[in-house]
N, C-alpha and C positions, 0 to 999 in steps of 0.2 A: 458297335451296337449303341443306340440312341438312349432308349428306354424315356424317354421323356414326352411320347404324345399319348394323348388319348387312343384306346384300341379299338374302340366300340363307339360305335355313329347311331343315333337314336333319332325318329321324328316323330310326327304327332302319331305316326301309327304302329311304333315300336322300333325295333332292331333292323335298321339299315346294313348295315357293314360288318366284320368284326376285321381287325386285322394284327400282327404280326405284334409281341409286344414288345419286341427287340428294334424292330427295323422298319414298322408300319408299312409292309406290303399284307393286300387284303389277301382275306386267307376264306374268307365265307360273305356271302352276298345274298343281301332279299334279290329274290326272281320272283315274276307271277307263273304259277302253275294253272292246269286244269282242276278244278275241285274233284276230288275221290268221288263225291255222292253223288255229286251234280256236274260231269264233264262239261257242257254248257256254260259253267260258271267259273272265273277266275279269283286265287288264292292269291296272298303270298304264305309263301316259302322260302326258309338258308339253304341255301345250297354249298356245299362245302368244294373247296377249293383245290387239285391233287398235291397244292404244295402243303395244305395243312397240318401242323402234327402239334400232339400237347404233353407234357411233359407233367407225371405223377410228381405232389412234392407235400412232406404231411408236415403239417403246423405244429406248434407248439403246443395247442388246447387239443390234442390227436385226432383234429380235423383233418381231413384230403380237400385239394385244389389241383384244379389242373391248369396250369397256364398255357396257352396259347401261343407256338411259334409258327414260322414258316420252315419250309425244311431247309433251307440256306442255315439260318441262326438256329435251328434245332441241334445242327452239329458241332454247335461255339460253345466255350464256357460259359454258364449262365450268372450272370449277377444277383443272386437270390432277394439280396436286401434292396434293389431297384425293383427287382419284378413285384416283390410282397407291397412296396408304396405303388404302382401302380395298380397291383389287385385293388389297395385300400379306397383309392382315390374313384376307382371305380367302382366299389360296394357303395360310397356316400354320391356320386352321380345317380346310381343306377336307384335309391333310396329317393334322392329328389324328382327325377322323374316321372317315380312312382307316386307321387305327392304326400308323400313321409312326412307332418310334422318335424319343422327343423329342430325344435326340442330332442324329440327322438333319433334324430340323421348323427346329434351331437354325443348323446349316452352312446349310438353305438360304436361312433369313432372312436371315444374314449376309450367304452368297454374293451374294440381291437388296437388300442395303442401298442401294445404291449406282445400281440401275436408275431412271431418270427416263421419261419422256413426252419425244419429241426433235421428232414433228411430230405434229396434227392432223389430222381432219379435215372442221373446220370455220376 
């Protein structure tokens, strides 16, 4: 297992992709749907993937996270302290694209330097 790309694909109209954060096979995809109110009318929508699965894992501040694997790497050991720097790396992308003052993108890095993986669960 890699652990070292990005899992999450973003463009100017949000959430493209998500994928695997072990082994980057996509695991949820934007599709256009029918709109519920207005069948006439096309969405986007995630559509999730059947290889999908995610994995409860509670923090150290007694937060929950669910990380994101494919079910190939759902059934591997997991590398806790790889997956939590990709969470991280991903909360200050996901911060910038929101157009987060970098000031701000920087206290919250800081503030989560410090957050680990305390239990599994596997």
């Amino acid at each position: 297992m890699k652990y070292q790309m990005d899992h999450v694909v973003f463009d100017e109209f949000g959430l493209v992709s998500v994928h695997c954060i072990a082994c980057n096979h996509m695991i949820r995809k934007r599709v256009e749907a029918p709109s519920k109110r207005d069948p006439s009318k096309m969405v986007y929508a995630m559509m999730t993937l059947s290889n999908y699965r995610e994995l409860e894992r509670e923090l150290s501040d007694g937060s929950k996270m669910y990380p994101m694997f494919c079910v190939e790497c759902f059934n591997e050991p997991i590398d806790d302290e790889k997956t939590m720097g990709i969470i991280k790396r991903g909360w200050s992308k996901e911060m910038r694209h929101a157009g987060r003052p970098e000031e701000t993108i920087k206290r919250t890095e800081k503030e989560k330097e410090s957050l680990r993986i305390v239990k599994g669960g596997k």
